[in-house]
N, C-alpha and C positions, 0 to 999 in steps of 0.2 A: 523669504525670511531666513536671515543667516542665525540657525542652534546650535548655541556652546554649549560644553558640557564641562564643571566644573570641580577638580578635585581638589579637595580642600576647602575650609573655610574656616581662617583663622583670619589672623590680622589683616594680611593681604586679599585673601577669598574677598571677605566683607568691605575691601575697599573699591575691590573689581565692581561688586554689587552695586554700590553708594553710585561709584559713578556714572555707570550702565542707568544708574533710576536718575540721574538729575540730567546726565546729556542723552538721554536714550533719544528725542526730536533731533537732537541736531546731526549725530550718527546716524540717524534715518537718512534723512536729507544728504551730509556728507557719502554713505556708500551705494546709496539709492533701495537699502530695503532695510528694516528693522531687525534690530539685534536682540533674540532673546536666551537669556539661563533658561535652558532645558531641565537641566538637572545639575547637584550640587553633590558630594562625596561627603560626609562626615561621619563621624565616629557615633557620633550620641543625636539623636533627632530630638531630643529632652534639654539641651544644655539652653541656656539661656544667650540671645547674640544681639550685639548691637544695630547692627545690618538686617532685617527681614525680608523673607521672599517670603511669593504666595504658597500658601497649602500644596503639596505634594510636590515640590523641588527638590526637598529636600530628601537625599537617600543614602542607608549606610552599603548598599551593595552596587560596588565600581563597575558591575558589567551592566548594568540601564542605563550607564555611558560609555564602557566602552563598545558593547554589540546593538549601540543604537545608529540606525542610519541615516535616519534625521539628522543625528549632531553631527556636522562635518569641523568643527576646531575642538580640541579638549586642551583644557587650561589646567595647569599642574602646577598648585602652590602649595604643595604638603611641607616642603621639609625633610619630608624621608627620605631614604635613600633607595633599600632594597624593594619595596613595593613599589613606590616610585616607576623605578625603572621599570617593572614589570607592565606597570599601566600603559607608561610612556612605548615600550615596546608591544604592546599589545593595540593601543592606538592606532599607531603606524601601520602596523599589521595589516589594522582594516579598514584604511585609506584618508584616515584623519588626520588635518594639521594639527601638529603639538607648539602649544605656547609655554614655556617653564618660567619659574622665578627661583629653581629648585637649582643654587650652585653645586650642591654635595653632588647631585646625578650629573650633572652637564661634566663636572669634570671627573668624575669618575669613567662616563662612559660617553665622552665628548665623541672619537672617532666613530665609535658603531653607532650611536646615532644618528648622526650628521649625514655618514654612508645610507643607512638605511633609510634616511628621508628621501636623500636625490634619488635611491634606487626604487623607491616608488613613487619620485616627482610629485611628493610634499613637503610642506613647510616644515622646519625644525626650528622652532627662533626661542631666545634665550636672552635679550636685552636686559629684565630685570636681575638677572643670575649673578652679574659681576658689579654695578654700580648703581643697584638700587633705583633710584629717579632720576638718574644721569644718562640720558639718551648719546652715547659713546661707541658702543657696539658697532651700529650701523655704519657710520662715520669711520669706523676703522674697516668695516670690510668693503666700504668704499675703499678707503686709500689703499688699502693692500694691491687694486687693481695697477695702478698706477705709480705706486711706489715701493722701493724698500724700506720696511720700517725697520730702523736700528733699532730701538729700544722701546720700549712700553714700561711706565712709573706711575706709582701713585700713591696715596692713601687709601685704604679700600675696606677701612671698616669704622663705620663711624662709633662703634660703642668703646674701641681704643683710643680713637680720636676725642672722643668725649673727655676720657680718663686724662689724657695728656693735657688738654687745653685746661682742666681745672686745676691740675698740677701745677702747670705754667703758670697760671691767671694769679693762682689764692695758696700757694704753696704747700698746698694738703698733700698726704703722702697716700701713696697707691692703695691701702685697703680701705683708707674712708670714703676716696672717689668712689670705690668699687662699687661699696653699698650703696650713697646716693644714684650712682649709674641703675644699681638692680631695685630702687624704689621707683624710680622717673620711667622704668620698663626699657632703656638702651640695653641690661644687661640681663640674660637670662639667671634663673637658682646658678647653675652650673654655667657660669663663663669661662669654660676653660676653651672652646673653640671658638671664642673672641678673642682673649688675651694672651693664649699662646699662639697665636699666628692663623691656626687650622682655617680660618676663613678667608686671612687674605690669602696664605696658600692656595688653596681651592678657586681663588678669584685669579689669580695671579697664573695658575694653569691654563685657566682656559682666554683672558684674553693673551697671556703670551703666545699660546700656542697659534691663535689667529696674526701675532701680530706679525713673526718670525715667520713662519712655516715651516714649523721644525715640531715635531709632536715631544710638547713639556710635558712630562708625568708629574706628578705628587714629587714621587720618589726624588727626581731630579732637582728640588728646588729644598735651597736649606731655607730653615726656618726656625727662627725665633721670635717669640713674644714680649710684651712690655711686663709681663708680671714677677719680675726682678727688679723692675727701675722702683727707686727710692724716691720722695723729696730732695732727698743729699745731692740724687744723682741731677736731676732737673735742677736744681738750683744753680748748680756748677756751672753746669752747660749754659746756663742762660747769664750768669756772670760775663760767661765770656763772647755772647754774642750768639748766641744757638739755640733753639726750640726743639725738642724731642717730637718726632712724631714716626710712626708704624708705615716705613714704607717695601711696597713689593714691588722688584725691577727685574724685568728680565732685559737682557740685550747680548747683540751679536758680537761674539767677543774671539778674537785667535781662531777663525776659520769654525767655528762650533758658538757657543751661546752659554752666558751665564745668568741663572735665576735665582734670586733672593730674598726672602723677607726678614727684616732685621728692624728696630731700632736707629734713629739713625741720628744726628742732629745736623739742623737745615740751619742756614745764616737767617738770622731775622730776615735780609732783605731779600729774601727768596720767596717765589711765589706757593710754594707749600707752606712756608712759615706761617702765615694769616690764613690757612682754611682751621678753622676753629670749629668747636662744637662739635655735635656729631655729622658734620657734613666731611664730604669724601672727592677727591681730587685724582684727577687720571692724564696723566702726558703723554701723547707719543710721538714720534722722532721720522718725518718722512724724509728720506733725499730730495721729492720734491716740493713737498706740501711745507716741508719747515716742520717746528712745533707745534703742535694743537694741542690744547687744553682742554678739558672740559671739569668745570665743579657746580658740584650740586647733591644734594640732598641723596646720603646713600642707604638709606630705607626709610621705614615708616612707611603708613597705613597708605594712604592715597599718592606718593611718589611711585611708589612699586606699582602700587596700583595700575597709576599711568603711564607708566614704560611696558606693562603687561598686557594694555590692552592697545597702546600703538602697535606692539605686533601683531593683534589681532586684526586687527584694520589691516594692515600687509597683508595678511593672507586673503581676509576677503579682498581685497581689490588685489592682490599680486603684485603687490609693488617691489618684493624682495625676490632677490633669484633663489629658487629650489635647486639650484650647484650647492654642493659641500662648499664651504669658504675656506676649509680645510687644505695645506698643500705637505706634497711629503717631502719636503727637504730633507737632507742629510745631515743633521748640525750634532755637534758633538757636546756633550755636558763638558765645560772648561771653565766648572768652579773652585777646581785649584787654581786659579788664576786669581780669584779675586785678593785683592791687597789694598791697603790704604791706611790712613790714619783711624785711629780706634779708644776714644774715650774710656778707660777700664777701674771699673772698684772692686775691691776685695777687701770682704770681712774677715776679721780672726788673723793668728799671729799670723800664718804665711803669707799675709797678705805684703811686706816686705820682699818676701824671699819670690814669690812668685815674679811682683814688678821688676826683681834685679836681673832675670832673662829675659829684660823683652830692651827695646830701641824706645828710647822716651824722650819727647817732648818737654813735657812741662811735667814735674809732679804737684800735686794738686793738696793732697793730704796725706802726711806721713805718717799721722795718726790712724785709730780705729777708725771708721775705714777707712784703708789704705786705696787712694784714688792717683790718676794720673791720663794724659793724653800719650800714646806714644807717640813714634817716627812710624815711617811704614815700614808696615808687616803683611806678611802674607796672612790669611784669615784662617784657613786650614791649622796655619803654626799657632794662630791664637786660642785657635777649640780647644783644637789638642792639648795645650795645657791647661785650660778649665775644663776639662773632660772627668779628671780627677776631682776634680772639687766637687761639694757638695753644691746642687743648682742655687739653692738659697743663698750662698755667701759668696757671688758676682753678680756683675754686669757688663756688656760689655758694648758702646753704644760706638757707630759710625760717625768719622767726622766728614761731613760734608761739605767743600768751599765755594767760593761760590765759582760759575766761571764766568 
């Protein structure tokens, strides 16, 4: 009998459950012996759960999983960060595969993990961490064997995505979506690590850094959120042919690599334009594979679920290599490189005066606010002048054509 040991049990925990209780025969049968929760990690053994396990699963102390030698995989859907890691490194420690859905730890401590798994020839697997129900992962550390990946794109957070497509659809402006988002449960009280970026950032580390092999930091990747885009601004945009949506790219750029999460707008006839709702979209760029796509559902309860517990199936059967997928390239951050066309609004009188130093396009509105597309610009030269402004009174959205 193969014993998990599970930390956590929130959204995701209880969906690992649900489905371990309705295909628990066929996973028999599939790895040739019975999968069962050992033990579960929670906070409170009181709280009320939609998901139930039998009488005594349930425990709030993490060392009757992690110093148990029965469980050989432990499953990490906390969320957290700093304990997190501590379980996840304590795990390992004492010869257990780790399965995470936990993005904030994977890219926080992507390398010493990864290292510390090969170097005790266990699993480190991480599928649910960056796309949710989007089995993508695997399929890129395939092709990394075999190819150079330029570039890795996508949408990579569906509760931005949500926000955008309603924008788009029914012309609401960004804090009414917000709250519908944080009634329907896409958005947490606090979205601020939805809609200023901090997720797909964090998402956008760790598959670049698999995609490249160049180790992407946090640090290394600019980042901005949707939580400045207007009505005004979406309206404009889609006037002239364009859908706003939250995209994170890294790619091999001037002998080094540039990463990014911005705002951006896509041609309608682009295949990001139509991922709508809160589903999530990922491209990457082989020399020899071409491009691969993959979309699909980037969280919720039983998606995660199931990218969580395909890795778990890997481990018991070994279908994944215990190699770091990790490589050390020497690539240089060359996001003063990035330049392009740049959709830009500015509120309040300077909003004239700021547009009259930039290369422009088309002005849009000469009025309050003061909107326009420019010509290309280098992106650096763009910050830097809304750097002084106050965050609330711009935007500043990518234009993207098609090719």
């Amino acid at each position: 009998m193969a014993k998990l040991g599970m930390l956590g049990y929130g959204t995701v925990g209880q969906g690992v459950a649900d489905i371990l209780n309705r295909r628990g025969e066929e996973l028999e049968l599939l790895i040739g012996e019975p999968l069962q929760l050992k033990k579960i990690l929670v906070r409170s053994l009181d709280k009320e759960r939609k998901v139930s396990v039998p009488e005594g699963v349930l425990t709030t102390d993490p060392y009757q999983i992690l110093l148990d030698e029965e469980i050989d995989i432990v499953i990490e859907v906390t969320g957290d960060l700093d304990d997190s890691y501590i379980f996840i490194k304590k795990a390992l420690q004492n010869g257990k595969h780790v399965v995470t859905a936990n993005k904030a730890v994977v890219s926080a401590y992507f390398e010493e993990l990864s290292y510390m798994a090969e170097e005790k020839g266990l699993h480190f697997l991480y599928e649910a961490s960056a796309g949710g129900g989007i089995p993508f992962i695997k399929p890129l550390k395939d092709a990394i064997r075999l190819n150079k990946v330029e570039s890795i794109r996508g949408i990579l957070n569906g509760t931005c995505n949500f926000i955008l497509s309603k924008m788009t659809n029914e012309g609401l402006d960004y804090s009414n979506v917000l709250k519908e988002a944080q009634a329907l449960g896409y958005a947490e009280a606090d979205p601020s690590a939805d809609v200023e970026g901090t997720d797909t950032m964090r998402k956008l580390r760790i598959i670049g850094t698999l995609a490249l092999g160049a180790s992407i930091s946090e640090d290394d990747i600019i980042c901005d959120g949707i939580d400045r885009l207007s009505a005004f601004d979406i309206e404009k945009l889609k006037d002239r042919g364009y859908v706003v949506k939250l995209i994170g790219e890294a790619r091999e750029a001037d002998g080094g690599f540039t990463a990014i999460v911005q705002p951006t707008a896509v041609p309608l006839g682009s295949s990001f334009a139509g991922v709508g709702g809160a589903m999530n979209s990922v491209c990457f760029l082989g020399d020899n594979s071409g491009a691969l796509t993959f979309t699909g559902a980037g969280a919720g309860m039983l998606p995660t679920a199931n990218a969580v517990l395909s890795d778990v199936i890997d481990c018991i059967m070994d279908t994944q290599s215990k190699s770091s997928p990790l490589r050390a390239r020497a690539l240089q951050n060359r996001n003063e490189s990035l330049k392009g066309s740049y959709y830009v609004r500015f509120d309040g009188g300077f909003g004239a005066e700021v547009l009259g130093k930039l290369p422009l396009n088309e002005i849009i509105s000469k009025n309050d606010p003061v909107a326009a597309i420019t010509g290309e610009i280098r992106l650096d030269s763009l910050l830097e002048l809304a750097a002084g402004l106050d965050t609330a009174d711009y935007s500043i959205v990518r234009i993207e054509e098609l090719s």
